[in-house]
Steps between C-alpha positions, in 0.01 A plus 500: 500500500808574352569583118683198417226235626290634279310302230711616181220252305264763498507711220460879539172618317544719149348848555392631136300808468210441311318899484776725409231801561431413859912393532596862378273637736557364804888559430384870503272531811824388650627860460147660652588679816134564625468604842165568728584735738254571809380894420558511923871394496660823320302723682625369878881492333402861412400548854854417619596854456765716572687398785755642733883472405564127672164408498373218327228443344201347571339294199177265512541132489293521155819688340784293623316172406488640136857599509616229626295272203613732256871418678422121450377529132759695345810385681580848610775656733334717818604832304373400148157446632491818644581621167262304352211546760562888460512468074145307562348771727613713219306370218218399762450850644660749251489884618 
């Protein structure tokens, strides 16, 4: 259906807030960056190990789906996730 066959007889329905609390709230859980991560998946990236000069890699299927969501969610570039995938293993597994 296209736009202009449209009923334009229908009004659009007001939206008013009527609990400011639970408003304010949910306006601030939009901000909440909560992830569960699988206590498996950084120990197989871990596993990847040192590799030989050329070499790539080998990483679990676990890791690269996570990387790839966190890709998805934040809108990131390939070399700004790494950043931000190594700033998380960082405060995930300091030391």
């Amino acid at each position: 259906m296209r736009k202009d066959e449209r009923k334009a007889s229908e009004p659009k329905g007001a939206y008013r807030v009527r609990n400011w609390r639970e408003y304010n709230a949910g306006l601030i859980a939009r901000g909440d960056v909560t992830m569960w991560i699988d206590e498996s998946v950084p120990t197989q990236v871990s596993e990847a190990g040192p590799t030989r000069r050329g070499r790539p890699r080998v990483y679990s299927d676990a890791a690269i789906q996570m990387l790839l969501g966190l890709k998805q969610v934040f809108q990131l570039p390939l070399r700004a996730l790494q950043g931000f995938a190594l700033s998380l293993g960082k405060l995930a597994y300091p030391g």
